[in-house]
C-alpha positions, 0 to 999 in steps of 0.5 A, spaced: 466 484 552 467 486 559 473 492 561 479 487 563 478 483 556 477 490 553 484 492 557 488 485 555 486 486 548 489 492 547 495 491 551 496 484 546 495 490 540 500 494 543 505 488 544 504 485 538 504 492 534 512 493 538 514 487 536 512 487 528 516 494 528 522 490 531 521 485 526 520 490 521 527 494 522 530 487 522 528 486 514 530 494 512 523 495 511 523 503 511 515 505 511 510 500 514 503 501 517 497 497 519 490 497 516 483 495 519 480 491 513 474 491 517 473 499 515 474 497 507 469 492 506 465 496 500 472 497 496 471 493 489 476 487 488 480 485 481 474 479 481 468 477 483 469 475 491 466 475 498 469 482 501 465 481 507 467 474 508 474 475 507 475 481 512 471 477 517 477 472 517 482 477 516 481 483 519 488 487 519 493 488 513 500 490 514 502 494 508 510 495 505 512 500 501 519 501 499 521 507 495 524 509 488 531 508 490 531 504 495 535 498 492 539 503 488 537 508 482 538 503 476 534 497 480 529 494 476 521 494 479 522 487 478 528 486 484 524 492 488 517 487 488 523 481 489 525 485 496 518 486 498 516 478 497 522 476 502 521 481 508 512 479 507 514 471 507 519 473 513 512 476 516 508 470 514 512 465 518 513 469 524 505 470 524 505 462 523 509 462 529 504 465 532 499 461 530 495 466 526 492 466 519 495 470 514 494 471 507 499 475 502 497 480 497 502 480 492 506 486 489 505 484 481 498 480 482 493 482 476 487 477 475 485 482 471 491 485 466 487 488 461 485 493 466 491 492 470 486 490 477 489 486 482 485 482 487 485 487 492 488 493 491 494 495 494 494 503 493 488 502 497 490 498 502 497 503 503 492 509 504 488 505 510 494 503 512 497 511 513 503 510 509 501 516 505 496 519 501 494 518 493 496 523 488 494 524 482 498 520 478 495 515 483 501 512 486 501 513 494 505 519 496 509 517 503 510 525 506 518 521 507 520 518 501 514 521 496 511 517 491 512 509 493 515 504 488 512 498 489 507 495 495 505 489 499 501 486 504 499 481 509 493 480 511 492 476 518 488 475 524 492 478 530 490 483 533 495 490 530 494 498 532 492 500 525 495 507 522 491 513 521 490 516 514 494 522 511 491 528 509 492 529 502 497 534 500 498 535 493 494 541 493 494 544 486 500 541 483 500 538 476 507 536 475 507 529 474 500 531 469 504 535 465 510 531 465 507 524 463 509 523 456 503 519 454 499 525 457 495 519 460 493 523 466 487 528 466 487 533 473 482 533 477 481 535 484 479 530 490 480 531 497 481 523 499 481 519 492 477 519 485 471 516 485 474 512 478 480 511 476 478 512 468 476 520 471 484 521 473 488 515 469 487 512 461 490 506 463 491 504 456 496 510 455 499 509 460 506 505 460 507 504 467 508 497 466 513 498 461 518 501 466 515 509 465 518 512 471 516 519 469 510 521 474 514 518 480 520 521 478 517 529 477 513 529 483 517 535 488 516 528 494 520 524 492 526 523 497 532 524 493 537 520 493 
């Protein structure tokens, strides 16, 4: 690629970038952020998938977070998920507009509900993104709002400036280890993420599908409304 395709492609990844963050503000999303598919072309997925291929054709994600309290304290997840769906559907036509590709990868998917796997991981897609880093209760810890309540993503094809990622900063804390009432989570230190999942979380105890806040709601993060 010569030096003036290299500039117009840079100066149409700034443009596009600004413009999302308009769109964004206007749908009252409070944390966002962008990540290169292209670099998480190892991650497992929820089923049996061609990463590769799909990351060729997507090669950003804009990823949503919204916060515990967002829609008020007595919200359900439900209605959170519900608020997240409207403003990545708003993103959706704006990318069709365009005429680019995109590709919602949903809040509440689970190809695979025994192991609560999705079909690309959120939490993943939200560290890549910048939006914070994964604490050891394995949720996304925002340094603004603490421990992200629900996530969301689009993939697509046009061109975006992706985040950075976010040192993590939990240190030793064990409050939300210590705090959960099924002792489903085990403390183990990791300096980016655990390298499984069963190290740090029985799933099986756990009962965040259940409605259980109480590893969000113990983490000295979390914005308090």
């Amino acid at each position: 690629m010569s030096k003036e395709k290299v500039m117009e492609h840079n100066t149409k990844k700034i443009i596009e970038t600004e413009n999302l963050r308009k769109l964004i503000e206007r749908l009252e999303i409070d944390i966002y952020g962008i990540a290169d598919m292209r670099l998480l072309k190892e991650m497992k997925t929820g089923i049996p998938t061609d990463l590769e291929k799909i990351v060729n054709i997507f090669p950003y994600a804009i990823v949503l977070g919204a916060q515990y309290g967002k829609l008020g304290k007595k919200a359900s997840g439900g209605k959170t998920a519900l608020f997240l769906e409207e403003a990545a559907f708003s993103i959706m036509e704006y990318l069709e507009d365009k005429g680019y590709r995109q590709l919602i990868i949903h809040t509440e998917d689970e190809f695979d509900p025994i192991n609560r796997l999705g079909f690309i991981s959120l939490k993943i897609l939200a560290k890549a993104a910048g939006l914070g880093w994964q604490g050891r209760s394995l949720l996304i810890i925002s340094p603004e709002y603490g421990p992200l309540h629900r996530l969301i993503a689009i993939l697509t094809d046009l061109p975006f400036q992706v985040n950075h990622i976010i040192k993590n900063d939990c240190g030793d804390c064990r409050k939300c280890i210590e705090a959960c009432p099924q002792s489903a989570l085990i403390f183990v230190k990791f300096s980016d993420h655990p390298l499984n999942r069963e190290d740090v979380l029985d799933i099986r105890k756990c009962l965040g599908d259940d409605g259980c806040l109480v590893c969000l709601l113990a983490c000295p993060w979390l914005k308090k409304f």
